[in-house]
PDB file of N, CA, C and O in Angstrom:
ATOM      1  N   UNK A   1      50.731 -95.091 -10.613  1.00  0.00           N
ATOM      2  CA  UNK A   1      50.949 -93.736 -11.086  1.00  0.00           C
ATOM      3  C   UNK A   1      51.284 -93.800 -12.580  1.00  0.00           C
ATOM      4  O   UNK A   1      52.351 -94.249 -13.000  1.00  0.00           O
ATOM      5  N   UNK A   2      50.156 -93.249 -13.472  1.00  0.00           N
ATOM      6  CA  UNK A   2      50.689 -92.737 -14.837  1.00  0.00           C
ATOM      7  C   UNK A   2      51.811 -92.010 -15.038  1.00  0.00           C
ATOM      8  O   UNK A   2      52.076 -91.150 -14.198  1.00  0.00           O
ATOM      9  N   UNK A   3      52.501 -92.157 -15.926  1.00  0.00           N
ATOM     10  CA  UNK A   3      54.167 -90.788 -16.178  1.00  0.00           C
ATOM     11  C   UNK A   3      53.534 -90.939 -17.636  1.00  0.00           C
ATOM     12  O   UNK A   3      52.823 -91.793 -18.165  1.00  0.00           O
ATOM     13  N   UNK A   4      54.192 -89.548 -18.119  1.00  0.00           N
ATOM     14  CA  UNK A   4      54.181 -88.975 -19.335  1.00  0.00           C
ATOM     15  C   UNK A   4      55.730 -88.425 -19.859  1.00  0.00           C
ATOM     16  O   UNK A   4      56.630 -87.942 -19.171  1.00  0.00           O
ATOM     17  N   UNK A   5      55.701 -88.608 -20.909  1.00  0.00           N
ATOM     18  CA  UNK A   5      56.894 -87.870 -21.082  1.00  0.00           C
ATOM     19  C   UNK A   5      56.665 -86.269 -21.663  1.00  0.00           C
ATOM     20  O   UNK A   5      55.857 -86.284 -22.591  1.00  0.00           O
ATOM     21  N   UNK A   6      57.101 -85.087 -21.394  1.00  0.00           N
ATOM     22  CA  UNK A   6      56.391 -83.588 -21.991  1.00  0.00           C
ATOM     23  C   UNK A   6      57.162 -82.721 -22.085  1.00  0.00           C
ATOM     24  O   UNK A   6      58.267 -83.094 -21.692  1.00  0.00           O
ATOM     25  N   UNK A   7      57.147 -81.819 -22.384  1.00  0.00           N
ATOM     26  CA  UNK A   7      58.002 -80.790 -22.523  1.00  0.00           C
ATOM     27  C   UNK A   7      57.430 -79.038 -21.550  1.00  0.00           C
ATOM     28  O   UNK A   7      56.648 -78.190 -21.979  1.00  0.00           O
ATOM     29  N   UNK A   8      57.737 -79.040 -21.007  1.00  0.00           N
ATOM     30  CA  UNK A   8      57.771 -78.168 -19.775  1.00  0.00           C
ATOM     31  C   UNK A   8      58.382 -76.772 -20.023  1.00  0.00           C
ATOM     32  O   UNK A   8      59.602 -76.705 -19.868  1.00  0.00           O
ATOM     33  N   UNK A   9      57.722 -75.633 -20.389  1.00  0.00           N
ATOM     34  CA  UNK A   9      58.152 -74.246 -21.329  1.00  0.00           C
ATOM     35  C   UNK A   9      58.833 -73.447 -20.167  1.00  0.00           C
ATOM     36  O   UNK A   9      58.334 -73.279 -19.055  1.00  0.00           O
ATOM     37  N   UNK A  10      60.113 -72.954 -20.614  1.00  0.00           N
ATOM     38  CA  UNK A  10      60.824 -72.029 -20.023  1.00  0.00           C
ATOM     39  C   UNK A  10      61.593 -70.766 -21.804  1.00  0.00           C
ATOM     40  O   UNK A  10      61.677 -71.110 -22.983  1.00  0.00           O
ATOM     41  N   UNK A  11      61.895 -69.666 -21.275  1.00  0.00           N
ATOM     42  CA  UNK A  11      62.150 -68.854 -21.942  1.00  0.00           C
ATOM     43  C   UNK A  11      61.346 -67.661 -21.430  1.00  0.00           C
ATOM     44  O   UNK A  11      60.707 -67.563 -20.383  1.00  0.00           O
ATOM     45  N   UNK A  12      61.566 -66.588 -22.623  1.00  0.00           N
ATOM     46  CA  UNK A  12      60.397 -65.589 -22.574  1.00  0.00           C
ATOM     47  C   UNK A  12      59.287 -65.415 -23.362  1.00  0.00           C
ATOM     48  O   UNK A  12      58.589 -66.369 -23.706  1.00  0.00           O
ATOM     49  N   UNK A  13      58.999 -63.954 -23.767  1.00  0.00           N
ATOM     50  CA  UNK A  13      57.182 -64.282 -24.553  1.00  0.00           C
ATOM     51  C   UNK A  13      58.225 -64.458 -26.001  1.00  0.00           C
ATOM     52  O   UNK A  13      59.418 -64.233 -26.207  1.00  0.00           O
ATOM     53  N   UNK A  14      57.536 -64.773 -26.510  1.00  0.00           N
ATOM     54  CA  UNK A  14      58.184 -65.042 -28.128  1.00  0.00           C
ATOM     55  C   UNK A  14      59.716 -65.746 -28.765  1.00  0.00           C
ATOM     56  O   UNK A  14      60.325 -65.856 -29.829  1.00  0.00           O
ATOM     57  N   UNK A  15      59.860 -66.192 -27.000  1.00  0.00           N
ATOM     58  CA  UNK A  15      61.202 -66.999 -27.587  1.00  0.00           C
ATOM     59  C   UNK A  15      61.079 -68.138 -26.364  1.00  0.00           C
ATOM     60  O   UNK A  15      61.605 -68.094 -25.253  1.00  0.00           O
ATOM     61  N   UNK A  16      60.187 -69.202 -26.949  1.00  0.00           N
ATOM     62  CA  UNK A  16      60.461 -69.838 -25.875  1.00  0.00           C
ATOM     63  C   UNK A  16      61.233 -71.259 -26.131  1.00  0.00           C
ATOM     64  O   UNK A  16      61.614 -71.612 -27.247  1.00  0.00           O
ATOM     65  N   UNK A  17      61.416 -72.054 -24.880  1.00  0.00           N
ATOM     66  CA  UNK A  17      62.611 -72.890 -24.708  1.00  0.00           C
ATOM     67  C   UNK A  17      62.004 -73.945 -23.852  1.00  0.00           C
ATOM     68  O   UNK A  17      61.244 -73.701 -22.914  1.00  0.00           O
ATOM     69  N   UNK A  18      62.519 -75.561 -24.363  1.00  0.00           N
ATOM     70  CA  UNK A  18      61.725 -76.519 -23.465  1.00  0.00           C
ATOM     71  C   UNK A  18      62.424 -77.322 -22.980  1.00  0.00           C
ATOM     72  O   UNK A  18      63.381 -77.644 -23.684  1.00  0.00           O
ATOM     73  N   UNK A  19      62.267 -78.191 -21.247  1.00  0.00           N
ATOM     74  CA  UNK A  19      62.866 -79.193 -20.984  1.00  0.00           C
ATOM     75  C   UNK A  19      61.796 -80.212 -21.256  1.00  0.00           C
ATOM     76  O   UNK A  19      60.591 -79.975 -21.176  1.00  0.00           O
ATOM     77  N   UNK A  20      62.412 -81.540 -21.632  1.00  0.00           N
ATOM     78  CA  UNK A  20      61.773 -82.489 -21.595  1.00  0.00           C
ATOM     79  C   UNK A  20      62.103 -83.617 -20.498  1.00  0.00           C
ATOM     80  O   UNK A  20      63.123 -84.279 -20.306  1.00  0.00           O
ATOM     81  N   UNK A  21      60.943 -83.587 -19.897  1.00  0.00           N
ATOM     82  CA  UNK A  21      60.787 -83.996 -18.525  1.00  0.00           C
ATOM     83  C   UNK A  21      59.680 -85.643 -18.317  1.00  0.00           C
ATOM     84  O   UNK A  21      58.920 -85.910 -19.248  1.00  0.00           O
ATOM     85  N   UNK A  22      59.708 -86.366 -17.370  1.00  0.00           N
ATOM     86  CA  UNK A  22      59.183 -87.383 -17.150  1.00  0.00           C
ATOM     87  C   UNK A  22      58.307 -87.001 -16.123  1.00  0.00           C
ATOM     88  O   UNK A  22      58.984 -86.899 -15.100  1.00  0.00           O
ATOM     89  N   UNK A  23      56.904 -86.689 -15.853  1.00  0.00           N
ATOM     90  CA  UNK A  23      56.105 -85.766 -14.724  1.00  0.00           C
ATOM     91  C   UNK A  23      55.100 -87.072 -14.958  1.00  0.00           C
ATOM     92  O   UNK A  23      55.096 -87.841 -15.919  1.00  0.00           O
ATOM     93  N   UNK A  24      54.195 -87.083 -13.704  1.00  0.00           N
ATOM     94  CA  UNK A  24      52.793 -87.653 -13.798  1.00  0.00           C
ATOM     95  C   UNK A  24      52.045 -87.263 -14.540  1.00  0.00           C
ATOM     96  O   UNK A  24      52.026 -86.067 -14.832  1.00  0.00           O
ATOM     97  N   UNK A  25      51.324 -88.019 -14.994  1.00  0.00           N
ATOM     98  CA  UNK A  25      50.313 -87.326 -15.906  1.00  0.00           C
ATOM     99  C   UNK A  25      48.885 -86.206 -15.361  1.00  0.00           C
ATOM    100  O   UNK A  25      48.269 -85.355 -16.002  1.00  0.00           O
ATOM    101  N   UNK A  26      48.786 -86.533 -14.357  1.00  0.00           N
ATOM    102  CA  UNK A  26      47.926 -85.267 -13.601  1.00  0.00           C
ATOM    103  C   UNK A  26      48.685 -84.192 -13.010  1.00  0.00           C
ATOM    104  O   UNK A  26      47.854 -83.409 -12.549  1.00  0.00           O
ATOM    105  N   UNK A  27      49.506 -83.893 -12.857  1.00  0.00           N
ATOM    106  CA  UNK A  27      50.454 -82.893 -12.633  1.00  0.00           C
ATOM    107  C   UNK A  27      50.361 -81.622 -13.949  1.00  0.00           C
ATOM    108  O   UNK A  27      50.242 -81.901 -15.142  1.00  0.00           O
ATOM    109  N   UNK A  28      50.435 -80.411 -13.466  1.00  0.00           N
ATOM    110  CA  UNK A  28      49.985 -79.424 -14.872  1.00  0.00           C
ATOM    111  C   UNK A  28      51.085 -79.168 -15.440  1.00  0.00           C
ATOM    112  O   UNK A  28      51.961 -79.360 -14.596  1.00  0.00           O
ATOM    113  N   UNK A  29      51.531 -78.843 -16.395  1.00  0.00           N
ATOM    114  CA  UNK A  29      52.859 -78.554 -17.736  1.00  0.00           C
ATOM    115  C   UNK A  29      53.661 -78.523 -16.640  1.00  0.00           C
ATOM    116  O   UNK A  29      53.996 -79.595 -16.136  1.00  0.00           O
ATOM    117  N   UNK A  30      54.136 -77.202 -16.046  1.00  0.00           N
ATOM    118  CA  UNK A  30      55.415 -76.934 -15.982  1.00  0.00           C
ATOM    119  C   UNK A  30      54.748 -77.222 -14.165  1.00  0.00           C
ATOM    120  O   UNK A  30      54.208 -76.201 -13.740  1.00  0.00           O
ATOM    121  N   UNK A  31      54.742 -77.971 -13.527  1.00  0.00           N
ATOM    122  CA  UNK A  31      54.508 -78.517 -11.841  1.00  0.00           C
ATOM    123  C   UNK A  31      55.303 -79.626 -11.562  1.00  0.00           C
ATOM    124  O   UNK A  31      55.939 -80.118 -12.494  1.00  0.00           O
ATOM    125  N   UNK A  32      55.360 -79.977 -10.747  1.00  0.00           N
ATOM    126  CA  UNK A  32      56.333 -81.762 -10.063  1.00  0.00           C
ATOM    127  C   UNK A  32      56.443 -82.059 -11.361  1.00  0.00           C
ATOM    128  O   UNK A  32      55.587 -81.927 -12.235  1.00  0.00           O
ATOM    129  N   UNK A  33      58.059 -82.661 -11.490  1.00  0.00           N
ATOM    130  CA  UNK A  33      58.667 -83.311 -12.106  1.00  0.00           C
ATOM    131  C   UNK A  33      59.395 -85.021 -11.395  1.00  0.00           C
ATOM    132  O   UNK A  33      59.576 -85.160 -10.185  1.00  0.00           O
ATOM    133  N   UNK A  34      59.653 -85.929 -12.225  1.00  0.00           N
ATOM    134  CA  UNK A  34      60.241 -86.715 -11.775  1.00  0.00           C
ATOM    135  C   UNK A  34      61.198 -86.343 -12.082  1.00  0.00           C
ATOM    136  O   UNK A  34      61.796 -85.630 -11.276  1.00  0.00           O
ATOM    137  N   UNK A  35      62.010 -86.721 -13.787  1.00  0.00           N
ATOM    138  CA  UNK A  35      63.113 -86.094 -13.888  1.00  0.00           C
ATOM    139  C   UNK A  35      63.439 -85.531 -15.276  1.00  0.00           C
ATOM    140  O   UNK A  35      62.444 -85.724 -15.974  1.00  0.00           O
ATOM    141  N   UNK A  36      64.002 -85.172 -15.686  1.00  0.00           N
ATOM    142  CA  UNK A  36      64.306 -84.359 -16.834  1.00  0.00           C
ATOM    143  C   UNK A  36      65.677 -85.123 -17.508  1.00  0.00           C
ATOM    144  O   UNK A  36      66.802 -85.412 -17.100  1.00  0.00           O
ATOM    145  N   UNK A  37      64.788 -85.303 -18.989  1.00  0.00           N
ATOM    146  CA  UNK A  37      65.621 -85.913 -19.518  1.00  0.00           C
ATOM    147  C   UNK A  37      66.432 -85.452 -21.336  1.00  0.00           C
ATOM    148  O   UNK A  37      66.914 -86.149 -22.229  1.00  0.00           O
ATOM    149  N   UNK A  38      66.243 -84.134 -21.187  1.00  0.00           N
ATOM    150  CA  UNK A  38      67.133 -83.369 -22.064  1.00  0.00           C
ATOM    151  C   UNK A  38      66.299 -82.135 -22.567  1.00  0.00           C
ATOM    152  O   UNK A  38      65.227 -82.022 -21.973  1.00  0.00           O
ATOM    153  N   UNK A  39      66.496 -81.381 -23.329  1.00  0.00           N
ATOM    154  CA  UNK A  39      66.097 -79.965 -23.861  1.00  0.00           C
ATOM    155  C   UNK A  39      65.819 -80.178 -25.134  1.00  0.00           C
ATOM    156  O   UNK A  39      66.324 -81.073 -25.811  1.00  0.00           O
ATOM    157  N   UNK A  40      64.603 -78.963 -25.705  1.00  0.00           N
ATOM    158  CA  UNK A  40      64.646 -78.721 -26.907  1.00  0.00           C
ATOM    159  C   UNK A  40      64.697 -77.023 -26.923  1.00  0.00           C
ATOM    160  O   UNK A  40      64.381 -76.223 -26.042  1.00  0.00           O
ATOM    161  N   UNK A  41      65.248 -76.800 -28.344  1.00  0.00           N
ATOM    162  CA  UNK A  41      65.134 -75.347 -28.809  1.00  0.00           C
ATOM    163  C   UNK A  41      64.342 -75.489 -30.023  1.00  0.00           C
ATOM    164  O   UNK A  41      64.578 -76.254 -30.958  1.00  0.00           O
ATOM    165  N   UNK A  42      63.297 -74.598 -29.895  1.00  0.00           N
ATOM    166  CA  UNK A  42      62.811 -74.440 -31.558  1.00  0.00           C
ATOM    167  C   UNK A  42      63.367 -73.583 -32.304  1.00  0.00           C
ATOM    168  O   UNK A  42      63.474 -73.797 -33.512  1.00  0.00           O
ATOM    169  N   UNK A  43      63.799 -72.514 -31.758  1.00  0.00           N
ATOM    170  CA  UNK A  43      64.635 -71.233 -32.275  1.00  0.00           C
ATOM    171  C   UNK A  43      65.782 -71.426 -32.264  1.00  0.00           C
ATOM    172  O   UNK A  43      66.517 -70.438 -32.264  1.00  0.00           O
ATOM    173  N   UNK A  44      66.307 -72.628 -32.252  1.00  0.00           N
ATOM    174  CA  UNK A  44      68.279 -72.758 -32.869  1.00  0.00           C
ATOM    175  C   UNK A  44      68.310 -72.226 -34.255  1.00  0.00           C
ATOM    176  O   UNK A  44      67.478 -72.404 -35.145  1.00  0.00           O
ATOM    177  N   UNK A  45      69.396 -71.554 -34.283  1.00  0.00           N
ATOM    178  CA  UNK A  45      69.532 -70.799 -35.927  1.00  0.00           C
ATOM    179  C   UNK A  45      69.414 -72.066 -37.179  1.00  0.00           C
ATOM    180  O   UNK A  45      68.509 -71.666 -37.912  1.00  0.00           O
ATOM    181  N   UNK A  46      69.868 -73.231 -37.656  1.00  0.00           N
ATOM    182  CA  UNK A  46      69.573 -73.912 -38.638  1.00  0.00           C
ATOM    183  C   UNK A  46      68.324 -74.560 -38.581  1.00  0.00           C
ATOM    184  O   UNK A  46      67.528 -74.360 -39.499  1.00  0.00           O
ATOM    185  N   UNK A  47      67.994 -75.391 -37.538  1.00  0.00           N
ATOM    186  CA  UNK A  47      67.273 -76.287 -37.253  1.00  0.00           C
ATOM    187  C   UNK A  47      66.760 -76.469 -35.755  1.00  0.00           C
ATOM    188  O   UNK A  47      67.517 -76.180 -34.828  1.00  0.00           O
ATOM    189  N   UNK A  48      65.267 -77.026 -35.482  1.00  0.00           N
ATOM    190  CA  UNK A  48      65.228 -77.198 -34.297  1.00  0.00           C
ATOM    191  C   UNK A  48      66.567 -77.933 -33.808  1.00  0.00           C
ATOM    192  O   UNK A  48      67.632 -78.014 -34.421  1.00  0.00           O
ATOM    193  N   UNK A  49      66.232 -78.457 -32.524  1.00  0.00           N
ATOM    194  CA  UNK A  49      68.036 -78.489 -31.691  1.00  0.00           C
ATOM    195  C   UNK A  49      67.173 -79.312 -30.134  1.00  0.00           C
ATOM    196  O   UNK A  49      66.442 -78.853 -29.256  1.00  0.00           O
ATOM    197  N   UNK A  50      67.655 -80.498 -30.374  1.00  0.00           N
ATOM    198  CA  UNK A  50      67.052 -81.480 -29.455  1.00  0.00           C
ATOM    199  C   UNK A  50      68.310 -82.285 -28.811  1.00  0.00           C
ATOM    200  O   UNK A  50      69.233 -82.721 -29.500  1.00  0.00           O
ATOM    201  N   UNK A  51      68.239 -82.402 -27.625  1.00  0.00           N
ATOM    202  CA  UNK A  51      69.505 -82.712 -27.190  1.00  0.00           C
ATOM    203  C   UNK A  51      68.858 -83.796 -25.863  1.00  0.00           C
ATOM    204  O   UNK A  51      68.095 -83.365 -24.998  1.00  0.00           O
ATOM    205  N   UNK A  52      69.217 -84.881 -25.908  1.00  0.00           N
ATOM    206  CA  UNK A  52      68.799 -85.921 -24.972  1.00  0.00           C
ATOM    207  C   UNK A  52      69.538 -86.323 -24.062  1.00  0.00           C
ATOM    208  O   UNK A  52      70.368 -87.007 -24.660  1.00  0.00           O
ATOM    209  N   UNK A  53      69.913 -86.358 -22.409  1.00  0.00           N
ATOM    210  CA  UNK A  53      70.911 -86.626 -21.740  1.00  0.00           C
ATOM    211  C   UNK A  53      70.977 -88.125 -21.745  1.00  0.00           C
ATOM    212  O   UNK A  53      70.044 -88.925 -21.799  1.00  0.00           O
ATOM    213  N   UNK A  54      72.536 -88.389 -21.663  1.00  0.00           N
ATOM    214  CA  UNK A  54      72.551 -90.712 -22.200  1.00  0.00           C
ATOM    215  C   UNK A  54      73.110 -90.783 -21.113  1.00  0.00           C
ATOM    216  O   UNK A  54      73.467 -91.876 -20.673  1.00  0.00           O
TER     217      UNK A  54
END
């Protein structure tokens, strides 16, 4: 089994919000996950905003 690492879109229309997740690679964006391994925001007020769980 291929894994990918991706980012998987949650939010609404024009503000959206991503987990970054470890999924198969034939699996579509946001479908089966293995596991999720932290968030991004593009819309944090200074700077994007990437946060990785350790």
């Amino acid at each position: 089994m291929a894994v990918k690492i991706r980012l998987t879109r949650l939010g609404s229309k024009r503000n959206p919000f991503y987990r970054i997740v470890v999924a198969d690679a034939r699996s579509p964006r946001d479908g089966r996950i293995i596991e999720q391994i932290g968030t991004y925001n593009p819309a944090a007020v200074n700077a994007p905003e990437v946060k990785i769980d350790a």
